[in-house]
C-alpha positions in Angstrom: 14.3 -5.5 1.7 17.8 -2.8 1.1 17.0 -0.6 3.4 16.8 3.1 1.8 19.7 5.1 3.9 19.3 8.8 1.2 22.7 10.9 1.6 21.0 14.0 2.8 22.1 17.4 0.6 20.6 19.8 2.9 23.1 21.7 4.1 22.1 24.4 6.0 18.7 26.3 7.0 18.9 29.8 7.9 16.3 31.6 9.4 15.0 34.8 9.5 14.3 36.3 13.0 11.4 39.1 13.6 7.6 37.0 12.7 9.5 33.5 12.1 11.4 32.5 15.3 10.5 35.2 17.5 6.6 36.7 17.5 8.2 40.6 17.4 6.7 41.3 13.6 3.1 42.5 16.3 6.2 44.3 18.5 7.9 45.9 15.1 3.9 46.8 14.0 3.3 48.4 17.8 7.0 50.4 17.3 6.0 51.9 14.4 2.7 53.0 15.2 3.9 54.3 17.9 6.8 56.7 16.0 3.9 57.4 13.1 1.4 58.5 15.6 -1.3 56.7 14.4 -2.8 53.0 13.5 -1.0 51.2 10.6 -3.1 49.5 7.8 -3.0 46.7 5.4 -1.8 49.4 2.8 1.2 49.7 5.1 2.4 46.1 5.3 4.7 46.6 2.2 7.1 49.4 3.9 7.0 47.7 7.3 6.9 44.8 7.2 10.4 42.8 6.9 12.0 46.2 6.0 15.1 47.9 7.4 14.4 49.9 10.5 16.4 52.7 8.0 13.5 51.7 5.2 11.0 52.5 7.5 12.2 55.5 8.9 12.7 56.9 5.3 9.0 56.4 4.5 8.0 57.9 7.6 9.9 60.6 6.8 8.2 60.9 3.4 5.5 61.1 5.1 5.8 65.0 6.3 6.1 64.1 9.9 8.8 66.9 10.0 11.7 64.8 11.2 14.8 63.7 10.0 15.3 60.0 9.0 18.3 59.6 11.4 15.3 61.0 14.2 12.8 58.4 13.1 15.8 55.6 13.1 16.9 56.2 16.1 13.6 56.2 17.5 12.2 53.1 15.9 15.4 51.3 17.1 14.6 52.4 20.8 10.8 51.3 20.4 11.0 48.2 19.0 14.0 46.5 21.4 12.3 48.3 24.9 9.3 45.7 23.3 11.6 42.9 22.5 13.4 42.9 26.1 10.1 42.6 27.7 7.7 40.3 25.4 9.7 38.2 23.1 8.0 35.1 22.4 9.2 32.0 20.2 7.0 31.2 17.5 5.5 27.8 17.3 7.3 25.1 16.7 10.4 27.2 16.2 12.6 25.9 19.3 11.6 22.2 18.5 12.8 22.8 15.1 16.3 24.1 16.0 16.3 21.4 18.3 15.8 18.9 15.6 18.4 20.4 13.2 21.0 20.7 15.9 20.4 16.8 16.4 20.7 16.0 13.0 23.7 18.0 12.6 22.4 20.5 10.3 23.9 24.4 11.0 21.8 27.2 11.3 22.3 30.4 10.6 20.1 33.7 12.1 19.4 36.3 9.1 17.8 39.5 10.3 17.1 42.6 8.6 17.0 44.1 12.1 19.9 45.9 13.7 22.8 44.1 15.8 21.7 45.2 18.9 18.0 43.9 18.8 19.3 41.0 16.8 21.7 40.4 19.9 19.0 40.9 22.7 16.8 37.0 20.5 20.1 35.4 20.4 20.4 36.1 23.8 16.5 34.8 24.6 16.7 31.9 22.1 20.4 31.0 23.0 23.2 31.9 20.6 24.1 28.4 20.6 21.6 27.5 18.9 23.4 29.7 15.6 26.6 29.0 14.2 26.2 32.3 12.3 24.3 35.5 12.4 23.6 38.3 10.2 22.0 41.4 10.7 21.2 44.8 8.7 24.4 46.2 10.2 26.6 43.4 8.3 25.7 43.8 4.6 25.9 47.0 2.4 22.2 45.8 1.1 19.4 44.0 3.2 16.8 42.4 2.6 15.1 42.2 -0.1 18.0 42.2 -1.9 20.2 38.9 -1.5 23.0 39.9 0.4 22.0 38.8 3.9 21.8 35.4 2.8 24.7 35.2 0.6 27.0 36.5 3.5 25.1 34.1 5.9 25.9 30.8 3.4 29.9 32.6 2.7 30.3 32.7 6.5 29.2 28.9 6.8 30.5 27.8 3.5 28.1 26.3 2.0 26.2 26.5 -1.2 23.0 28.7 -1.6 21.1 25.9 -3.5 21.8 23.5 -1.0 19.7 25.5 1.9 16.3 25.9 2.7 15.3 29.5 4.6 12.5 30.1 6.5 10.8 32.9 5.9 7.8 35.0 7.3 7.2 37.8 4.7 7.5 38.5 0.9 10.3 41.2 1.3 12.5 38.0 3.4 11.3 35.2 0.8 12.3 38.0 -2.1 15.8 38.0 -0.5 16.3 34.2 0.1 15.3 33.4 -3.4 17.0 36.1 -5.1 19.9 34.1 -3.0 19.3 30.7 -4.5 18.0 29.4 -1.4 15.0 27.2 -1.4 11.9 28.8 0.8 9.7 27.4 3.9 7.3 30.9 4.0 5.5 31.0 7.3 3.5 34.2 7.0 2.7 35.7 10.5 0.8 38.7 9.0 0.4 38.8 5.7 -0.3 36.0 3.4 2.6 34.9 0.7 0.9 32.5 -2.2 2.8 29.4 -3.6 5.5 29.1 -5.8 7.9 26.6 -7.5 10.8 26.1 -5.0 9.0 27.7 -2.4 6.6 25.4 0.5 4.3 27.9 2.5 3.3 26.3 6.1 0.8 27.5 8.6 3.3 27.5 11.3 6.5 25.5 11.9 5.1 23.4 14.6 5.5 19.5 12.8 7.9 21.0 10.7 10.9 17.8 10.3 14.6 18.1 8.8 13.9 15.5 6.5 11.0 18.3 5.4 13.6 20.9 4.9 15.5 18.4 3.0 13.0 16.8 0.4 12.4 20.9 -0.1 16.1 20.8 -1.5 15.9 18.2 -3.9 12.4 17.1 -3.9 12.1 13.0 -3.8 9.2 10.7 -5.9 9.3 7.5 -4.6 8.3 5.0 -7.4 6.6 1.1 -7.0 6.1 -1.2 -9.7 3.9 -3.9 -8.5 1.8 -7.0 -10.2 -0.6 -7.7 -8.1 -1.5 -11.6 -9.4 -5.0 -11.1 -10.2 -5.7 -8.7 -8.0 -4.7 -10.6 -5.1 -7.5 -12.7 -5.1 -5.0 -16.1 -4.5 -4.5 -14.3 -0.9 -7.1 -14.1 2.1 -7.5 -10.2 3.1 -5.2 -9.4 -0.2 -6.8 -5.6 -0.5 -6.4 -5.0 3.1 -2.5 -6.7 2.8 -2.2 -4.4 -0.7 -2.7 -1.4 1.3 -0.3 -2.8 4.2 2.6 -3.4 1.2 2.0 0.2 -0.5 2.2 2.2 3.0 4.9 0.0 4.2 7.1 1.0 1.0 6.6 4.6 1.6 5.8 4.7 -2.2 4.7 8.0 -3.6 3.1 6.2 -6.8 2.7 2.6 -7.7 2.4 1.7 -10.9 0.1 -1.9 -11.1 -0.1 -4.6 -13.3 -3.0 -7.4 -13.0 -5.2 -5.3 -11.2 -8.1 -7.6 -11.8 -10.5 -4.8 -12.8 -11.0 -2.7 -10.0 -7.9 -2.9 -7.6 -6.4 0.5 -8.4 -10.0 2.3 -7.8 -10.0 0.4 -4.5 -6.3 0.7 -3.1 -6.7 4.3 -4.3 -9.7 5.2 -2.4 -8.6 3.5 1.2 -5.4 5.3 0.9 -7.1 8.6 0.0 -5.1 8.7 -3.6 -5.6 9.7 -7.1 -6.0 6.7 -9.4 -6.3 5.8 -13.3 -7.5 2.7 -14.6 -7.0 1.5 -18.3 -8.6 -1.7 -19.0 -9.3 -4.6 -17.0 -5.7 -5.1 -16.0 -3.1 -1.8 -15.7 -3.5 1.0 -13.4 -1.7 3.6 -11.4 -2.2 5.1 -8.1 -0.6 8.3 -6.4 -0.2 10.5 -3.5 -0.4 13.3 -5.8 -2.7 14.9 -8.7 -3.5 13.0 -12.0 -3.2 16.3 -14.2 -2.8 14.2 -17.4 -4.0 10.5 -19.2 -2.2 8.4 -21.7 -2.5 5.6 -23.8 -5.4 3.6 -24.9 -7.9 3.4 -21.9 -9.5 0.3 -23.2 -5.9 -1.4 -22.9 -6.1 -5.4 -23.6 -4.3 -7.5 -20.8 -0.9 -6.7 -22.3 0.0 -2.9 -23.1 0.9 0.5 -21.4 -1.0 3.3 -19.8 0.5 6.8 -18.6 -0.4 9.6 -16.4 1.1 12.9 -15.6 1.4 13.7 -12.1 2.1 17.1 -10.5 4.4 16.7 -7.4 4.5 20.4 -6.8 4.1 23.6 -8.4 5.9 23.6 -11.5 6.9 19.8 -11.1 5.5 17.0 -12.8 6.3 13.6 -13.7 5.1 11.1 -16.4 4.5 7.6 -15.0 3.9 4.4 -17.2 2.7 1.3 -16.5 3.9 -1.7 -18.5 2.7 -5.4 -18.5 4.6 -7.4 -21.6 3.3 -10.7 -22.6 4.5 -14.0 -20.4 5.2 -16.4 -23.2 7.3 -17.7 -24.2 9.6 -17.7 -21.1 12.9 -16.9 -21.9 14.7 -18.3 -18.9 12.6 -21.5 -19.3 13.7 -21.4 -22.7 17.1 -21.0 -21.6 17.6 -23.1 -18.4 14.8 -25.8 -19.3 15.0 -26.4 -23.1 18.8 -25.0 -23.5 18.1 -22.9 -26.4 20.9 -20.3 -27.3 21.1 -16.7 -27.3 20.2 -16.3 -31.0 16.8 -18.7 -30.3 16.2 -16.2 -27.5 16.5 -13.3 -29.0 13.9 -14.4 -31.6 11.2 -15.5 -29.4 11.1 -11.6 -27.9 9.0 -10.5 -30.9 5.5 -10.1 -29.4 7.1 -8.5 -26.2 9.3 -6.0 -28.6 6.5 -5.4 -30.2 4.7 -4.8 -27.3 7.0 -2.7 -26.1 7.7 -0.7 -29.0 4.2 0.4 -29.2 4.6 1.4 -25.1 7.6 4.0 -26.4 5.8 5.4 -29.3 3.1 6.2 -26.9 5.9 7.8 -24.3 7.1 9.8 -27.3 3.8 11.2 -28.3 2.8 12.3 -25.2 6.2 13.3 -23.7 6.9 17.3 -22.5 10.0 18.7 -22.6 11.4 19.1 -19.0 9.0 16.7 -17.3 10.9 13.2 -16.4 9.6 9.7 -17.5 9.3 6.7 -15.3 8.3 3.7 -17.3 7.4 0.9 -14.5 6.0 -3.0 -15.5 5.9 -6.2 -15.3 7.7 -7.3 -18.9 8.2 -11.0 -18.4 11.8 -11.0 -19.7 15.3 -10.5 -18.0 17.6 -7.8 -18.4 20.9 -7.7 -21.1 22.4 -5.7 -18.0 22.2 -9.4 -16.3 23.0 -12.2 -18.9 26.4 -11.4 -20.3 25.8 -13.6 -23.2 22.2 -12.8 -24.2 21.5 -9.4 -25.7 17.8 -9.4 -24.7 16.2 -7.2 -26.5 13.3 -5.4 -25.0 15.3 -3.8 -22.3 17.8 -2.9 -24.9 15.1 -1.6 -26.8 14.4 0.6 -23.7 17.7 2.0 -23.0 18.2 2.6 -26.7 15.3 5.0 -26.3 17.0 6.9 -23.3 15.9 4.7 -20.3 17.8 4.1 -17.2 17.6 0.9 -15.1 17.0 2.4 -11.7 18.2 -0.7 -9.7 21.3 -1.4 -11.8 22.2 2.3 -11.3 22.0 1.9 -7.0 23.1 -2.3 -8.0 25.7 -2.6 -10.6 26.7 -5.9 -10.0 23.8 -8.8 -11.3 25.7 -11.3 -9.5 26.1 -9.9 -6.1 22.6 -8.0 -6.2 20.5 -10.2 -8.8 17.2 -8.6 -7.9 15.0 -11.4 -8.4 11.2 -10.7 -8.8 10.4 -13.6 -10.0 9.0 -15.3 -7.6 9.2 -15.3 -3.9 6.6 -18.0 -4.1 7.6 -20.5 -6.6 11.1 -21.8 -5.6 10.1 -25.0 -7.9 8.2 -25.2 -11.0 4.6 -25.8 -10.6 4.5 -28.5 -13.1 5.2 -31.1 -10.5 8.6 -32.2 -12.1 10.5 -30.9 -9.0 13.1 -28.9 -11.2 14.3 -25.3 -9.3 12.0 -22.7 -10.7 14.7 -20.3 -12.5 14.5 -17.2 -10.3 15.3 -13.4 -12.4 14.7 -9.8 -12.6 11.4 -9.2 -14.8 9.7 -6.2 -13.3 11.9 -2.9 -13.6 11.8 0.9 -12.5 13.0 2.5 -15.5 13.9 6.1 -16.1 14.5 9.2 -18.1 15.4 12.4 -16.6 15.7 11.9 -13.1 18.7 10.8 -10.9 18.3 7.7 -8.5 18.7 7.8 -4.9 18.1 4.3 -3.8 16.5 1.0 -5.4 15.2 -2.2 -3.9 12.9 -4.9 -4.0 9.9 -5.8 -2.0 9.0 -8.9 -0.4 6.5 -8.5 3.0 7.3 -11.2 5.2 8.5 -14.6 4.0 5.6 -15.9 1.7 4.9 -20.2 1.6 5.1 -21.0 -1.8 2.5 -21.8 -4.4 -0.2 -23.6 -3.6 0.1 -23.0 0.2 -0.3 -19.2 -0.5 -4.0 -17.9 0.9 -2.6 -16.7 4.3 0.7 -15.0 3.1 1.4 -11.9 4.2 2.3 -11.3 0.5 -0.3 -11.2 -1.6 1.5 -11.3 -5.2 3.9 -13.9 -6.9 6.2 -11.1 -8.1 8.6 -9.1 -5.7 7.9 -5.4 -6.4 10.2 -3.0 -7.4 10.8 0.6 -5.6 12.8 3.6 -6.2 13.3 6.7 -4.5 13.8 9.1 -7.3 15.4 13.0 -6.4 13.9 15.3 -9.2 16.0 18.3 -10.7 15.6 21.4 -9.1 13.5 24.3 -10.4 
């Protein structure tokens, strides 16, 4: 296995202070009431909460309470940081998360619409070590909601907007933050905030992980192409081993070929996934919702099938599954009979065809702005690895806009071949003794995403054929898996 090392983008997490890292949104409700002179209601929340002291003071003022603004400033100020001196309390979660960024070298950054002097009095709780930057109402001409806080906070640590994540407690601060270009984590301590593309909303931050904060930047799909022989049933325990594989590859979908009628149903419901079946032989199965079908459900043993998935709000995916007729065997052909590149060429009809008909499909159902992965099994090699054979079904895929995933993260066929075929048949089975020509056959292809890493799968180091019931394996193909980062909303 190539182990899958990402380059992490995230560059920075800033977060706001007063109901996200401190509990002091209750102390900044108490302060208010008290100036106002009465309880506060839900129809208040929008001019208290995550506003300017100098916001709130100005609609208390409006308020005929026959003081001046300055008056009510001055006393909300003294109200709310007599509370924070004597019950500040981090929120859950929010000291193990600093903790965690600090350790994987990520800066912070505290953004505050409250004043310097309260801001000062956290930082001094919390530990201003914890910050390499801090911004407060006093620092910007404009706070929150506008952007300015968290444009000043990214200028200060120079860094890009888009490439941050803050964390958020209240619409007014998730306004801000996304009017920024920041991606959002919206913890809401008082008042609910609904879902939106580029925005996560969490209970609390306790469990919250960097690598969290950093799929949140550019949002990864981890694709598996897999044939599962028959549906494993060469292997002792194969479903239990299937499910074993597919957990192991930390795959977000898996698109299966040979499925032996009910194998996607059955992997799908142990792991708690969404599934489509077409026929007695494709499948796929994912982590996330199956919002759309494609392709003929009755499939014959050789075709395509297609569903939509949504990753997120907003963000969905097309996934194919492909399984091209096996004969004949181009690198038998080649390596066994010694036919020539124009001979070879020829005998790709039915798996053109076949393939062909696969795209048309693609095309039909296709949206703009949602990605294609087209996954399979298609029983040929690659032109991108036989300099003098121009085989033409991959061709035929890249002509129609598809991207080799593991010839993207593996340029070089000779020094990273990729073989799939097959970890279990190092000679061929007809008893002759001649070395079973190993090559790439199964692919991860693409349209409209970029690739962040690519490998192949092999669990364990399977006996070959026929000594194969107590593999750990339980396919004669190596699966495919890429970790794909989709484009940001």
């Amino acid at each position: 296995m190539t182990p899958h090392n990402p380059v992490l983008p995230l560059q920075a997490v800033l977060f706001d202070m007063d109901g996200t890292l401190v509990d002091t949104e209750r102390l900044w409700w108490e302060a208010v009431e008290q100036v106002a002179g009465r309880a506060l209601s839900e129809a208040d929340q929008p001019e208290v909460l995550g506003r300017a002291v100098e916001h709130t003071a100005a609609w208390l003022a409006a308020g005929a309470t026959g003081r001046t603004e300055a008056d009510l400033a001055a006393e909300l100020h003294r109200e709310f940081a007599d509370r924070v001196r004597t019950g500040i309390v981090p929120r859950p979660g929010a000291l193990d998360l600093l903790d965690a960024l600090a350790a994987a070298g990520v800066p912070t950054a505290l953004v505050t619409a409250s004043p310097r002097a309260v801001a000062d009095v956290v930082l001094d709780a919390l530990g201003a070590g914890r910050f390499a930057v801090s911004v407060t109402a006093d620092d910007t001409a404009r706070t929150k909601p506008a952007p300015d806080p968290y444009l000043a906070a990214c200028r200060a640590l120079g860094v890009d907007p888009a490439a941050c994540v803050a964390v958020e407690d209240t619409e007014t601060g998730v306004s801000s933050a996304e009017a920024a270009g920041c991606a959002v984590l919206a913890v809401p301590s008082l008042a609910p905030i609904g879902a939106a593309p580029g925005r996560t909303v969490r209970d609390s931050l306790v469990g919250v992980t960097a690598e969290e904060l950093r799929r949140m930047i550019a949002p990864e799909l981890r694709v598996m192409s897999w044939n599962l022989w028959l549906g494993g049933s060469e292997v002792d325990d194969h479903r239990a081993k299937q499910v074993k594989a597919v957990l192991e590859s930390g795959a977000d979908v898996v698109g299966l070929q040979e499925i032996g009628g009910t194998a996607a149903q059955e992997l799908a419901e142990a792991l708690g996934w969404h599934h489509h079946r077409a026929g007695e032989n494709l499948g796929v199965i994912s982590r996330y919702p199956i919002t759309a079908r494609f392709g003929d459900p009755e499939v014959g043993f050789y075709g395509a099938a297609g569903v939509r998935i949504r990753v997120a709000p907003g963000r969905e995916v097309d996934v194919w599954t492909a399984h091209l007729h096996y004969t004949p065997y181009g690198p038998y052909e080649a390596v066994f009979d010694g036919l020539g590149a124009p001979e070879l060429i020829a005998h790709e009809d039915v798996r053109l065809a076949q393939l062909r008909d696969a795209l048309h499909r693609i095309a039909e159902s296709s949206r703009d702005g949602v990605p294609v992965v087209l996954v399979g099994d298609f029983n040929c090699p690659s032109h991108l690895d036989w300099p003098d054979v121009a085989w033409p079904v991959t061709r035929a895929a890249a002509d129609a806009g598809f991207a080799d995933s593991y010839r993207e993260v593996h340029p070089d066929p000779v020094a990273e071949p990729g073989h799939t075929w097959s970890p279990i048949h190092p000679v061929h089975e007809d008893g002759s003794g001649r070395p079973e020509p190993q090559d790439r056959i199964d692919y991860v292809l693409h349209r409209g995403l970029s690739v962040r890493d690519a490998r192949t799968l092999v669990v364990g180091t399977p006996r070959p054929w026929p000594d194969v019931a107590g593999n750990d394996w339980p396919s004669d193909h190596a699966a495919v898996v890429t970790t794909f980062e989709l484009p940001r909303k």
